[in-house]
N, CA, C and O atoms as CSV, one atom per row, in Angstrom:
chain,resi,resn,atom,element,x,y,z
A,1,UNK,N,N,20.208,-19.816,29.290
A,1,UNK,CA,C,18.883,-19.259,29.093
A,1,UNK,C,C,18.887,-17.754,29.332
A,1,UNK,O,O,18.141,-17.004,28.701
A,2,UNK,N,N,19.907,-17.251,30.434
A,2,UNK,CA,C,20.080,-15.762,30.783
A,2,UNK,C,C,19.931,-15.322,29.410
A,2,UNK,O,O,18.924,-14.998,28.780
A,3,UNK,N,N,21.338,-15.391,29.033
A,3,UNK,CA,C,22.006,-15.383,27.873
A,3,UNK,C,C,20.769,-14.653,26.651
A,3,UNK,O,O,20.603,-13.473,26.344
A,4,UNK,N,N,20.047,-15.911,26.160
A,4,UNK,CA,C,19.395,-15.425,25.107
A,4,UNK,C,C,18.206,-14.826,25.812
A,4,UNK,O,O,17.493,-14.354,24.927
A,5,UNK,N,N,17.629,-14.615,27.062
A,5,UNK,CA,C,16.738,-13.519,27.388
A,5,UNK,C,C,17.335,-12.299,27.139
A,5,UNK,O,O,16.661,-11.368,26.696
A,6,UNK,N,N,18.664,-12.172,27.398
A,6,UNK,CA,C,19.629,-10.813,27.244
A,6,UNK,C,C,19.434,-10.093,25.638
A,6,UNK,O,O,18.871,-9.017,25.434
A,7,UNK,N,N,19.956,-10.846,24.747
A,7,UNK,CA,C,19.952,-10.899,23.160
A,7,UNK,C,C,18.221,-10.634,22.892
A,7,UNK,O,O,18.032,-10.086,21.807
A,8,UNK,N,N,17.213,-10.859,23.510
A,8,UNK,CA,C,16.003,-10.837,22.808
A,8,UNK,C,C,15.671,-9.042,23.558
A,8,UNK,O,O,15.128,-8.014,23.152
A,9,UNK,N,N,16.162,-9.356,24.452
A,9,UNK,CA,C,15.977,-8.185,25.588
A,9,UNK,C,C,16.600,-6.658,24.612
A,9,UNK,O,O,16.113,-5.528,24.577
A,10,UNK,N,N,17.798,-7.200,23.929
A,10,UNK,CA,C,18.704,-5.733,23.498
A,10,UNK,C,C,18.172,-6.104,21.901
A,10,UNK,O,O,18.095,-5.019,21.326
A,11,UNK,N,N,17.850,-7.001,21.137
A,11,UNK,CA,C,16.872,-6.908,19.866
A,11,UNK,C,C,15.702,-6.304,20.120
A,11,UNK,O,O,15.594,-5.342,19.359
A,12,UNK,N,N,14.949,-6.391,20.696
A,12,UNK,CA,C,13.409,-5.799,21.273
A,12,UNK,C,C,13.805,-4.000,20.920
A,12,UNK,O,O,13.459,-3.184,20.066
A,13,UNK,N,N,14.577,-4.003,21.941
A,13,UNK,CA,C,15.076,-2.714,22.357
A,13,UNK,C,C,16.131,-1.744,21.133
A,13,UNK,O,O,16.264,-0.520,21.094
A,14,UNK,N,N,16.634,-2.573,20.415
A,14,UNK,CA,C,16.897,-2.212,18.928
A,14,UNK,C,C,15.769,-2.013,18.098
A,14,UNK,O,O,15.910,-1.047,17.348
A,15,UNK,N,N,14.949,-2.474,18.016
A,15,UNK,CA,C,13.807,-2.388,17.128
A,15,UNK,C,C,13.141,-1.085,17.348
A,15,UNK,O,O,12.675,-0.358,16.471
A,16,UNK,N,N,13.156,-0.763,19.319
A,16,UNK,CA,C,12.099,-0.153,19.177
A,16,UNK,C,C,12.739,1.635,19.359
A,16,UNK,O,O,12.134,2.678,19.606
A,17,UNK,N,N,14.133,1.361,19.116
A,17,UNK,CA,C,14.390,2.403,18.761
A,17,UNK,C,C,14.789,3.066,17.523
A,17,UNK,O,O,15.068,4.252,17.347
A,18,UNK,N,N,14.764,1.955,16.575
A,18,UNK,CA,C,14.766,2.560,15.589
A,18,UNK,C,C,13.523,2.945,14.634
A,18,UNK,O,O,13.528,3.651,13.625
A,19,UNK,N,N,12.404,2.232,15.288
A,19,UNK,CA,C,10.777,3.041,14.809
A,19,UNK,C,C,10.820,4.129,15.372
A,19,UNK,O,O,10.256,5.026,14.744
A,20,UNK,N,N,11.546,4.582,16.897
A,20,UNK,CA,C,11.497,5.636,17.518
A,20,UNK,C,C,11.940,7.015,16.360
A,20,UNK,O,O,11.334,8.075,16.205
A,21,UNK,N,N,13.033,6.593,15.759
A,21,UNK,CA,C,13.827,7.428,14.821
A,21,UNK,C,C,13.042,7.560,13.483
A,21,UNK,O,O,13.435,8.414,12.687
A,22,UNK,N,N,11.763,6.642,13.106
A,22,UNK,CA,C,11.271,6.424,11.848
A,22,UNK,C,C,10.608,7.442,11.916
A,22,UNK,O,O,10.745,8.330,11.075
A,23,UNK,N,N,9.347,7.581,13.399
A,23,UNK,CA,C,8.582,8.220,14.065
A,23,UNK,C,C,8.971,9.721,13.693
A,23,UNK,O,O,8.428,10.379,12.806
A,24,UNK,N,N,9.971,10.134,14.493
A,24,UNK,CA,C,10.831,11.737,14.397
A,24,UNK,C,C,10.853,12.015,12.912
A,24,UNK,O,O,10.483,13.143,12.586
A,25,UNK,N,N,11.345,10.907,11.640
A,25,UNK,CA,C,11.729,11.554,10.277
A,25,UNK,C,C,10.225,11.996,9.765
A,25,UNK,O,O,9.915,13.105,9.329
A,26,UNK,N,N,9.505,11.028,9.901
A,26,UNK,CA,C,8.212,10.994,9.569
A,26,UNK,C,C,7.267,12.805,10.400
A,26,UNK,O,O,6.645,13.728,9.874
A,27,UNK,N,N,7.578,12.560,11.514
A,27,UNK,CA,C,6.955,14.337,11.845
A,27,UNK,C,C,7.451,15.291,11.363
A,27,UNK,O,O,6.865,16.214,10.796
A,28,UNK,N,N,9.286,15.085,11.654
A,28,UNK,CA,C,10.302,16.218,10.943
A,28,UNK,C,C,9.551,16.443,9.391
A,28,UNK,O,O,9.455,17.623,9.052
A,29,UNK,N,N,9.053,15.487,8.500
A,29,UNK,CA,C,8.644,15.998,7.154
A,29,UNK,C,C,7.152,15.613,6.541
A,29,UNK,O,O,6.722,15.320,5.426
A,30,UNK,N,N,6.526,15.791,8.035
A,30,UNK,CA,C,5.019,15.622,7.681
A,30,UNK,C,C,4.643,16.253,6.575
A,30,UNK,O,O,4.321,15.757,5.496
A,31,UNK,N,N,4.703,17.439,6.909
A,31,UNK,CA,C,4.112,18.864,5.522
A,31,UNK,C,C,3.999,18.347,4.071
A,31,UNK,O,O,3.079,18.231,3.262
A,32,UNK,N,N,5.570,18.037,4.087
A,32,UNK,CA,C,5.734,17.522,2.705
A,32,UNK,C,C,5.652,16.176,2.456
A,32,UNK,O,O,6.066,15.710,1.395
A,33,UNK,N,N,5.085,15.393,3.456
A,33,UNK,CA,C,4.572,13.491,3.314
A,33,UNK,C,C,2.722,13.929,2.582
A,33,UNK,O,O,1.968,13.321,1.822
A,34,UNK,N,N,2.647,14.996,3.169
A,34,UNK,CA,C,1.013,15.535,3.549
A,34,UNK,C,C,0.805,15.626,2.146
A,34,UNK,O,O,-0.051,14.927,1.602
A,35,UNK,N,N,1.626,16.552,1.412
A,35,UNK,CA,C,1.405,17.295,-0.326
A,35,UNK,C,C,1.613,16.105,-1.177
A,35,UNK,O,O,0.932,15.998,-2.197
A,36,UNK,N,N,2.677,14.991,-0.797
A,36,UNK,CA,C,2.872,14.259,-1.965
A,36,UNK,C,C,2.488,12.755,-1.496
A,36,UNK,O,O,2.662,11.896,-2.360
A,37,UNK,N,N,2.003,12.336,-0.279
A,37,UNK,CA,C,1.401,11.412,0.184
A,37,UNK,C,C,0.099,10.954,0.337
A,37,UNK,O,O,-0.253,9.820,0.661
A,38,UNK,N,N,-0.863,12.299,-0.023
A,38,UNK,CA,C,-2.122,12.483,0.754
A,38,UNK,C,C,-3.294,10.984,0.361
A,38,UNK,O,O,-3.593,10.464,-0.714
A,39,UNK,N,N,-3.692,10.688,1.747
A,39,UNK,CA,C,-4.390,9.152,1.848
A,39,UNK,C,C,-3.972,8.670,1.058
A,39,UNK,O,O,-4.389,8.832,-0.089
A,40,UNK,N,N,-2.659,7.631,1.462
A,40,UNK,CA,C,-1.681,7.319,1.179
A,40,UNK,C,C,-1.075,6.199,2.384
A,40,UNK,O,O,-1.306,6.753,3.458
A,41,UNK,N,N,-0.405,4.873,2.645
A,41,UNK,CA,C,0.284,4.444,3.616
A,41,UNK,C,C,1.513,4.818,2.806
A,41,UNK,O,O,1.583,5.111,1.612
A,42,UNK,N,N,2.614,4.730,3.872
A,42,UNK,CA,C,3.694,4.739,3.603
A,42,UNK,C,C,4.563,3.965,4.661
A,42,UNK,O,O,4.181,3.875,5.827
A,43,UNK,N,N,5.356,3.591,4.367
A,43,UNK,CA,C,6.410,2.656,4.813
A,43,UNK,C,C,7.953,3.095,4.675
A,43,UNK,O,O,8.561,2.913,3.620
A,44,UNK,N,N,8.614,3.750,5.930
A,44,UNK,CA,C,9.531,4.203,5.992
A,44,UNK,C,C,10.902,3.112,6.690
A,44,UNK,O,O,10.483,2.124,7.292
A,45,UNK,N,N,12.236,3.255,6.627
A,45,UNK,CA,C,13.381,2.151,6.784
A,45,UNK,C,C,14.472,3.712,6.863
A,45,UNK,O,O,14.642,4.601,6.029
A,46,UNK,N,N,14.856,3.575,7.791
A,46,UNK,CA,C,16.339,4.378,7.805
A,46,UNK,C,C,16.596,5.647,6.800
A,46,UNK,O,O,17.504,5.973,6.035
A,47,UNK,N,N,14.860,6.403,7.342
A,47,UNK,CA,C,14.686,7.984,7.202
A,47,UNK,C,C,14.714,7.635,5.478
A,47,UNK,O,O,15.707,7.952,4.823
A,48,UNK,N,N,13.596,6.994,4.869
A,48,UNK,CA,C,13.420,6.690,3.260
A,48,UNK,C,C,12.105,5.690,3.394
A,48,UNK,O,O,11.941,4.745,4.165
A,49,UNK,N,N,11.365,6.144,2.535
A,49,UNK,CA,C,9.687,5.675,2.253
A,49,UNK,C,C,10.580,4.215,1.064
A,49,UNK,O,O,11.424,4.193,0.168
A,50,UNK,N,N,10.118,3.682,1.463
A,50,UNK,CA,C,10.451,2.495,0.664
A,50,UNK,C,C,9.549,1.763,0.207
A,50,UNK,O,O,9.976,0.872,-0.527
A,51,UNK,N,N,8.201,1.798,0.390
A,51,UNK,CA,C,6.779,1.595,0.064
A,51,UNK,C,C,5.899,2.762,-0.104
A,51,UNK,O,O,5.969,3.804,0.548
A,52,UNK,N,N,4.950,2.449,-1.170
A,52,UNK,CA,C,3.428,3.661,-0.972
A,52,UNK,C,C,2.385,2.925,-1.375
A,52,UNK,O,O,2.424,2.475,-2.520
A,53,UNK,N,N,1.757,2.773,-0.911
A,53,UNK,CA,C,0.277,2.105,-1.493
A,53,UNK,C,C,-1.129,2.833,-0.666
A,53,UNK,O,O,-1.244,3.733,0.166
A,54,UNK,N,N,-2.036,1.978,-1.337
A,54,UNK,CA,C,-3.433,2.624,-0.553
A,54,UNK,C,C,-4.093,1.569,0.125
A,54,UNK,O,O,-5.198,1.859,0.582
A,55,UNK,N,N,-3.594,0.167,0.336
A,55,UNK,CA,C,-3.750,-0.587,0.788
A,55,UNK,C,C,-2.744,-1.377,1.893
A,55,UNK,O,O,-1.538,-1.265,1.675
A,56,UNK,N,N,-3.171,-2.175,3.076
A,56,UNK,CA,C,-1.840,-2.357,3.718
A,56,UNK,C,C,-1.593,-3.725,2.759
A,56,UNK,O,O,-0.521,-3.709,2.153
A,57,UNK,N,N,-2.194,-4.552,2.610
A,57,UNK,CA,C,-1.527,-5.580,1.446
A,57,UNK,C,C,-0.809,-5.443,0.707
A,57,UNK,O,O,0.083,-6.270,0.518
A,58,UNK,N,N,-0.963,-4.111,-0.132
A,58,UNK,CA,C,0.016,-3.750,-1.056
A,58,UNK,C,C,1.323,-3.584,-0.367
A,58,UNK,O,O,2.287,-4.278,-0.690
A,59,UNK,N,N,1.376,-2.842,0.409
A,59,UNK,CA,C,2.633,-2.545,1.515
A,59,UNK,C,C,3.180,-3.757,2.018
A,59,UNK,O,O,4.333,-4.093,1.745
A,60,UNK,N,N,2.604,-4.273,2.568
A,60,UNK,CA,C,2.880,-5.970,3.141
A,60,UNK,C,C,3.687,-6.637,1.621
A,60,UNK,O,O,4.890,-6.899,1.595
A,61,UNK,N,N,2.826,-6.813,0.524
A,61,UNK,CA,C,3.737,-7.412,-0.662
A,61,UNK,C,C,5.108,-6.628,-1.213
A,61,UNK,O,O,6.002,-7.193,-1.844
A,62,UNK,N,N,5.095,-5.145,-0.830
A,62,UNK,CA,C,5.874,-4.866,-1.611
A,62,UNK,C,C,7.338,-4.681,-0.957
A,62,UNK,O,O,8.376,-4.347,-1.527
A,63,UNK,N,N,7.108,-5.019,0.512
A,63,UNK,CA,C,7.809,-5.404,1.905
A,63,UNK,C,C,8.625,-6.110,1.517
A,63,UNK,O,O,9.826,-5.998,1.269
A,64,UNK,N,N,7.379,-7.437,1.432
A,64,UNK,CA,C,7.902,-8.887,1.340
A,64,UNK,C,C,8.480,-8.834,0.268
A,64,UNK,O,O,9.613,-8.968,0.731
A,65,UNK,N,N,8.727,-8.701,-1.386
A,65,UNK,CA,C,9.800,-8.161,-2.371
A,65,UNK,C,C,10.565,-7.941,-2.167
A,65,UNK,O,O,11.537,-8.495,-2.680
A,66,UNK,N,N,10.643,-7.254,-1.532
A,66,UNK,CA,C,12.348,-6.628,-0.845
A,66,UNK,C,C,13.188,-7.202,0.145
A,66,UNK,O,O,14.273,-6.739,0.497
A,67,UNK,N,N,12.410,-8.673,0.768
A,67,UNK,CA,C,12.709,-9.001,1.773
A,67,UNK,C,C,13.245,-8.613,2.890
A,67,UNK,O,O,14.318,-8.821,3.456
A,68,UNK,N,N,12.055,-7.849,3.163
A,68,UNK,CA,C,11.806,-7.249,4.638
A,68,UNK,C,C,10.710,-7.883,5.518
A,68,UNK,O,O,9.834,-8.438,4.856
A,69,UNK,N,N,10.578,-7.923,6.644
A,69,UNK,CA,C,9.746,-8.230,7.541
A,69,UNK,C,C,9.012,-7.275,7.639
A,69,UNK,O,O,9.373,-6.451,8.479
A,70,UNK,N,N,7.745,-6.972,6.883
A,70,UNK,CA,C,6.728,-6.155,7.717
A,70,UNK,C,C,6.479,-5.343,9.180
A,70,UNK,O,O,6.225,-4.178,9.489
A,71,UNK,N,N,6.686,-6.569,9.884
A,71,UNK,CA,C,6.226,-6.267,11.623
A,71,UNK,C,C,7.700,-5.874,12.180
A,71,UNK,O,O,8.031,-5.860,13.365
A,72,UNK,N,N,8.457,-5.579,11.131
A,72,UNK,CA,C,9.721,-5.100,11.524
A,72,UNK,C,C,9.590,-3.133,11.298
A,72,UNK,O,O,10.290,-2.439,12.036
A,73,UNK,N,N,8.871,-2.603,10.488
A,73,UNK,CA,C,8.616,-1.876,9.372
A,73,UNK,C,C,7.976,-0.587,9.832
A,73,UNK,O,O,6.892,-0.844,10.356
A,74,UNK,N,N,8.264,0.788,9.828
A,74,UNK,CA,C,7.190,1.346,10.388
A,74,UNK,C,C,6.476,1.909,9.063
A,74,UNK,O,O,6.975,2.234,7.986
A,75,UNK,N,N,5.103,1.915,9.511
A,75,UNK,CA,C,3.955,2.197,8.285
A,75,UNK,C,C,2.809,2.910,8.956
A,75,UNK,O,O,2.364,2.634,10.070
A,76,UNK,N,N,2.321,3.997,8.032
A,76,UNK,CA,C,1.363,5.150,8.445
A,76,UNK,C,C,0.909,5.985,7.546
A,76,UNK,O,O,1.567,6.474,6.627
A,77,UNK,N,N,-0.217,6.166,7.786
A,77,UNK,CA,C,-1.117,6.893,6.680
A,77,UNK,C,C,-1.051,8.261,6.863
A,77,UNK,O,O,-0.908,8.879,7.918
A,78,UNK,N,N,-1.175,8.698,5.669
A,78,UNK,CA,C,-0.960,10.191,5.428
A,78,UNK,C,C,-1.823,10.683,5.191
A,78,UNK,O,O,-2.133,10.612,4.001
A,79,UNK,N,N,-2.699,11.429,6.056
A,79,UNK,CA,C,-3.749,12.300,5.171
A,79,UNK,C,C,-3.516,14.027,5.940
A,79,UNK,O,O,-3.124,14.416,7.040
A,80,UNK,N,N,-3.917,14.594,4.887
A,80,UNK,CA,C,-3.833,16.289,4.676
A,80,UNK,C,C,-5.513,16.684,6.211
A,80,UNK,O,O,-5.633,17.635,6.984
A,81,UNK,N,N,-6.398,15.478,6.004
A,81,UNK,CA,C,-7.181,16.096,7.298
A,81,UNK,C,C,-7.000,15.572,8.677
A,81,UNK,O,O,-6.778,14.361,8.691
A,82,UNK,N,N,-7.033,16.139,9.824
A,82,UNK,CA,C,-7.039,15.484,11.076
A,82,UNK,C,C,-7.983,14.638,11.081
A,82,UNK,O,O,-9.094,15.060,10.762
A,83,UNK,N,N,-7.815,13.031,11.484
A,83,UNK,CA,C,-8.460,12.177,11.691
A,83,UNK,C,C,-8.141,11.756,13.427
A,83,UNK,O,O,-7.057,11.583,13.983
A,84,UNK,N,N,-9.262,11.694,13.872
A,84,UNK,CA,C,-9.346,11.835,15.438
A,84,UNK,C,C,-9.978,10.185,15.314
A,84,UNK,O,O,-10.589,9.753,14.337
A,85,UNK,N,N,-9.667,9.449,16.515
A,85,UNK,CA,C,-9.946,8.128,16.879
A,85,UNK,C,C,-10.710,8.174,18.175
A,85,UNK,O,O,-11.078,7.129,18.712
């Protein structure tokens, strides 16, 4: 039981460093996500937009096409104005 707490423990921790790295490509080239993205999701995989839609469904289907896991996936909207929450 250790065992596979260990394996879920260092998958978790794989995952969440490689959104960490999605995160960085995605700021490193905001500017230019901003000009050719604008209100826009996008869906990035190993520093490459591999989705665009204006809907997350669309993104979710065009995921699932490719057979990818979504909730694996990092995805974020692009807009040219500051949107404050």
């Amino acid at each position: 039981m250790e065992r596979i707490n260990k394996r879920m423990e260092m998958a978790a921790l794989e995952l969440l460093q490689s959104r960490e790295k999605e995160w960085d490509w995605i700021q490193q080239h905001i500017d230019e996500l901003k000009e050719k993205y604008d209100q826009k999701l996008i869906a990035v995989k190993d520093g490459k937009i591999i989705a665009v839609g204006s809907f997350m469904k669309e993104i979710i289907q065009k995921l699932e096409e490719q057979g990818l896991d979504p909730a694996e996936i990092v995805v974020e909207f692009i807009s040219k104005m500051a949107i404050v929450l």
